[in-house]
N, C-alpha and C positions, 0 to 999 in steps of 0.2 A: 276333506282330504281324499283323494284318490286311493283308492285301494293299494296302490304299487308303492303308496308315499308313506304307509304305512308301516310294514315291517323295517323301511328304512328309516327313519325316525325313533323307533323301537329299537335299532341293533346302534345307534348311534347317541343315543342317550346311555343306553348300558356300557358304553366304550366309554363313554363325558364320565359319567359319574362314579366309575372302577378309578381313572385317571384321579380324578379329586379326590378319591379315598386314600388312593396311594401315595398322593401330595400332600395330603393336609390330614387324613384321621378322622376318628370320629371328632365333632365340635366338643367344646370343654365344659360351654355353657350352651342351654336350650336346647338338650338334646331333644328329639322328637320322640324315641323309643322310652327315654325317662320319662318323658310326659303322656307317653300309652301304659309306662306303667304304675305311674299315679293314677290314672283313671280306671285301671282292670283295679287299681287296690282297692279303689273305693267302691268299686262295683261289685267285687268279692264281697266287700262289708253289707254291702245291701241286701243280698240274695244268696248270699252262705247258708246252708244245709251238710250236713254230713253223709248226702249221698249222690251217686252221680246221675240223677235227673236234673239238679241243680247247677252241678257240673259242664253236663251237656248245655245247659239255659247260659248260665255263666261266656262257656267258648263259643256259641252261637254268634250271642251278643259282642262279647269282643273281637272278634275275628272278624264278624257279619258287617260293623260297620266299618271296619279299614276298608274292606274289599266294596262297599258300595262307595264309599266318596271316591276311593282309585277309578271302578265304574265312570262314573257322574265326573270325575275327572277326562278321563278318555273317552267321553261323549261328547262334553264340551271343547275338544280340540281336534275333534274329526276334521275338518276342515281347515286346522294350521299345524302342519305338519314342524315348524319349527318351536310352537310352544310345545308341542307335544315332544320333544324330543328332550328339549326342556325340563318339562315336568319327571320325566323317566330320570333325567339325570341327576335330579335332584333326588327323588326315588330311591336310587341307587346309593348314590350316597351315602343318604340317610340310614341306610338296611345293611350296609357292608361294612365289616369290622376287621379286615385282612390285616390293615396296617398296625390300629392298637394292639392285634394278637401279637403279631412279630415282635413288636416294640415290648411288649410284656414277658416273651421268651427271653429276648436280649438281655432286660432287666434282672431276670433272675437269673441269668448263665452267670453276666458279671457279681452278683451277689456271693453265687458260688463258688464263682473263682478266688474270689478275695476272701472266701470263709467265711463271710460276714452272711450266718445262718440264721439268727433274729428277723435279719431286713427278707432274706429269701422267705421265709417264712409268714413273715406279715405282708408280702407281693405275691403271698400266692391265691389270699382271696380274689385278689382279681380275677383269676381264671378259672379256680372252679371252689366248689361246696366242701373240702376236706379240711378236716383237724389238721389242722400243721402242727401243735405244740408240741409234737413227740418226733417228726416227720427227722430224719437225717438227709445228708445230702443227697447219697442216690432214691432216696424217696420222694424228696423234693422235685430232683431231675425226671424222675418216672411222671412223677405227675406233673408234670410243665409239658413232657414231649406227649402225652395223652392227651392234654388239653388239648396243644395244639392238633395234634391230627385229630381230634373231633370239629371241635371249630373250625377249621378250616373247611370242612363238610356243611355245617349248620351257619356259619358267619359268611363265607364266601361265596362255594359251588352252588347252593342249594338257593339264595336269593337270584345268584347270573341265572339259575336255569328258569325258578318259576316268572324272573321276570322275561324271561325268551320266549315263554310259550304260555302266559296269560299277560304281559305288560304290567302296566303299574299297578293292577289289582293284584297282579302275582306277588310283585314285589313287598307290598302291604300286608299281604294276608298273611304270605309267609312267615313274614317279622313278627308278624301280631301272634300265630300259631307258635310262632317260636319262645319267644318272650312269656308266653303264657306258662308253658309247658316247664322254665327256669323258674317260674313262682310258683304254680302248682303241684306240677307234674312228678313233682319225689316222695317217695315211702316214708312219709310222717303220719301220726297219728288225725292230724288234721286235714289232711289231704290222701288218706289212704283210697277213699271215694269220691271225693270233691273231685281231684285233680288227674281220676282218669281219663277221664275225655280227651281232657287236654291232650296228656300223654301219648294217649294213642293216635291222636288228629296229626300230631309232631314225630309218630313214628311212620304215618302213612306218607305224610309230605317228603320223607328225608328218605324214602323209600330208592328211587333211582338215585337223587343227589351223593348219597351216602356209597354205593356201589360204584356212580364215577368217579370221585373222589380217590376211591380206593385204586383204583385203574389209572386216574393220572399219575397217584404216589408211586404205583412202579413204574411206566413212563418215562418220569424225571427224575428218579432216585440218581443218575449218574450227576446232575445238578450238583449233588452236597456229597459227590466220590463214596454213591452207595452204589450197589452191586442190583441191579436190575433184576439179575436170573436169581436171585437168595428171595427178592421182595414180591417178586412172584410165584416163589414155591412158597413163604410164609402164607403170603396171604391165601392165597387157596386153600393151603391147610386149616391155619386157625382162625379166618375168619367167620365162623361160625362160631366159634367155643362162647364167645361173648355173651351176656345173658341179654344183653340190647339186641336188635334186630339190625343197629345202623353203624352204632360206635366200633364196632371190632373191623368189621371192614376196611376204615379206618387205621386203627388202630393195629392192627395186623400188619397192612403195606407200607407205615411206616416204621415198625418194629424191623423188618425184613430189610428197608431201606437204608437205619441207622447201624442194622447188625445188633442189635440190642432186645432185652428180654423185659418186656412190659407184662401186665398183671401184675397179682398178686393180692394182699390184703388193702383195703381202700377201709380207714379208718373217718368217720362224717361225723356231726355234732350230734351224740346220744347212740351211734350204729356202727357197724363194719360189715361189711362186703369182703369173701374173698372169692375171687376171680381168676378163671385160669392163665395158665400164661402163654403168651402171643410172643411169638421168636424163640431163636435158640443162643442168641448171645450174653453178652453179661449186662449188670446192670445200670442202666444211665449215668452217666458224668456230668459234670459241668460244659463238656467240652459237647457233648453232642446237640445242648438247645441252638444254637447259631446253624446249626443242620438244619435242624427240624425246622427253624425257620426260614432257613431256604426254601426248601424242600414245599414249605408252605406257599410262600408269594409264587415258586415256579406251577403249581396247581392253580393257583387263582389266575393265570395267565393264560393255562392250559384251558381253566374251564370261562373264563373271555372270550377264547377265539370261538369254542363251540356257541354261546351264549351267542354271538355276535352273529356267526355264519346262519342259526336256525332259522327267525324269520324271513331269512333272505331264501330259506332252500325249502328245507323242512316242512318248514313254518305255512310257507304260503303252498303247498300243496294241501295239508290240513286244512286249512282255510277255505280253497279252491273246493275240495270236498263236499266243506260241510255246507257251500254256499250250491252246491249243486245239489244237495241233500232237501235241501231248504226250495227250491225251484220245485225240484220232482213232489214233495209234499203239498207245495199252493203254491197254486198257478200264482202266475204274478198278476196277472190282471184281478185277480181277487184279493193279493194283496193290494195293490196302489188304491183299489173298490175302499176295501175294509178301511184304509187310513185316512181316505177323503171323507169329510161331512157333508150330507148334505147342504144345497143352496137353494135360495128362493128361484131361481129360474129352471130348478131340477125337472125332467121331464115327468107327468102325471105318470103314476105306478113306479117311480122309483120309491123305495125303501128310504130308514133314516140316513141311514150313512150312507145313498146315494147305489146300492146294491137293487138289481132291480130284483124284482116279484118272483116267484114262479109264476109260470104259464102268463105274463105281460110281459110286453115287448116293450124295451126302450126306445124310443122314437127318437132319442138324440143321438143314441150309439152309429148310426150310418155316417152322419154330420160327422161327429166327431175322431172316427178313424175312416183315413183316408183307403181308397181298396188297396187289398192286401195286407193290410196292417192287423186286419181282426186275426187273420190265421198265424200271426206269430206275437199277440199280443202288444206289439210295439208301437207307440207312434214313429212315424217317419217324420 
């Protein structure tokens, strides 16, 4: 593949496979992320310890080999720019959860609306780790519209970016750091050390993702007839108060965006959290998930076009960089030296790999670059 064929194939895979998500969802059966997380459970069970050196071994390994077969994937398609684009789109896909999320707000808005508080309640494991059996409606509603503005961060923005600026390795690893971080990474007694690595690996990744995210939600707050100027003086404000470094961010802009007052107490199986509160309006209804869900798909849109434009801009000046970076370090005739083996017709005094000696002259080197060629290393 050409250098140029590159990043495009890359921004057009991450368009293909956003497309499919938003048409069809995650699959119902053979999900891929179910089956990384069969495989982290059993791997947990192998190498579990109660401290985080094991931790750290554990996320190595899980992480280490999404991102090498992504690698070993995008080696093997240098040269065919349309499996490669292919393979991202599938990638993408597979890693992006935009549309289950919506679909899972909508579920619980109508639950709420028709009172039918059991059913909200038992739809709200889907989206995250709380006690619902005490939860009431605007509690319920709190924590639907939190979901969603976090995941929309960790399920969307955060997979378009790492896959924009490392490709299908990005797109892998992320998932796999993410995934880890929902089975290990929480204040249980079993994971108070085990699962920080994770934890933190998931706070480093979500680090810019989590910030844009927060910047598209004021952006497109006029999308679901929120108030721009309110969701950016929220979020400025209370984005920090959050005891996460990623989620208030979030959570803040779209607090600001609905006109509604997030935090509070977060009741989990055996613990409670309370947290401070993000916004100054009242507290969530039924009526504001269909927002938030808006509010959601128009950020995964948002952060599409950036996803998409990077290795076309961005992307390949980084690139251009680091491959000058790489020239100025070794010479290239030293590299193409280093990668050749020697052959049986090598000139006497060449080296194994065909490098010659110090202080011997290669006696084919004249022969073999024509004049002029030696002073810019090049063949003509």
């Amino acid at each position: 593949m050409r250098v140029r064929h590159a990043p495009v194939a890359n921004a057009a895979g991450l368009v293909a496979g956003y497309a499919l998500d938003r048409l069809f969802g995650d699959p119902r059966r053979w999900h891929p992320v179910a089956g990384f997380g069969r495989a982290a459970g059993a791997l947990e069970q192998r190498i579990y310890r109660p401290d985080r050196t094991a931790g750290a071994a554990f996320t190595a390994l899980a992480v280490g080999v999404p991102v090498l077969l992504g690698a070993a994937a995008t080696v093997a398609t240098r040269r065919r720019p349309v499996a490669r684009a292919a393979l991202v789109a599938a990638g993408t896909w597979t890693v992006l959860g935009g549309r289950t999320l919506r679909h899972e707000a909508h579920v619980m808005g109508r639950a709420l609306r028709d009172g039918d508080l059991p059913a909200a309640r038992q739809r709200l494991g889907h989206l995250c780790g709380r006690d619902p059996s005490t939860l009431d409606e605007p509690e319920l509603a709190r924590a639907t519209v939190e979901s969603v503005a976090e995941n929309t961060s960790d399920a969307v923005v955060a997979p378009l970016l790492w896959g924009a600026v490392a490709g299908l390795p990005g797109l892998l690893g992320y998932r796999a750091a993410n995934t880890l971080d929902a089975m290990v990474g929480h204040r249980s007694p079993r994971y108070a050390r085990f699962g920080t690595p994770a934890a933190r690996l998931d706070d480093l990744l979500n680090l810019v993702p989590a910030r844009l995210t927060g910047l598209l939600t004021v952006a497109v707050a006029p999308v679901a007839h929120g108030d721009r100027e309110r969701a950016w003086r929220v979020w400025r404000r209370d984005r920090n108060d959050h005891p996460s470094p990623n989620a208030g961010q979030c959570e803040a802009a779209m607090a600001g965006a609905l006109g509604v007052r997030l935090g509070g107490r977060n009741v989990y199986f055996g613990r409670s959290e309370v947290r401070p509160f993000l916004g100054d309006g009242p507290r969530p209804e039924a009526r504001h998930l269909p927002r938030a869900a808006r509010i959601s798909g128009a950020v995964g849109l948002a952060a599409l076009a950036v996803a998409a434009v990077y290795p076309l801009t961005a992307g390949r000046l980084v690139a251009a960089a680091g491959r000058r970076t790489l020239r100025a370090v070794v010479p290239a005739r030293t590299r193409r030296a280093a990668l050749r083996p020697a052959r049986s017709g090598d000139a006497p005094g060449g080296s194994r790999w065909g490098l010659p000696r110090p202080g011997v002259r290669d006696r084919a080197e004249p022969a073999a670059l024509p004049r002029g060629a030696a002073a810019t290393g090049r063949r003509r």
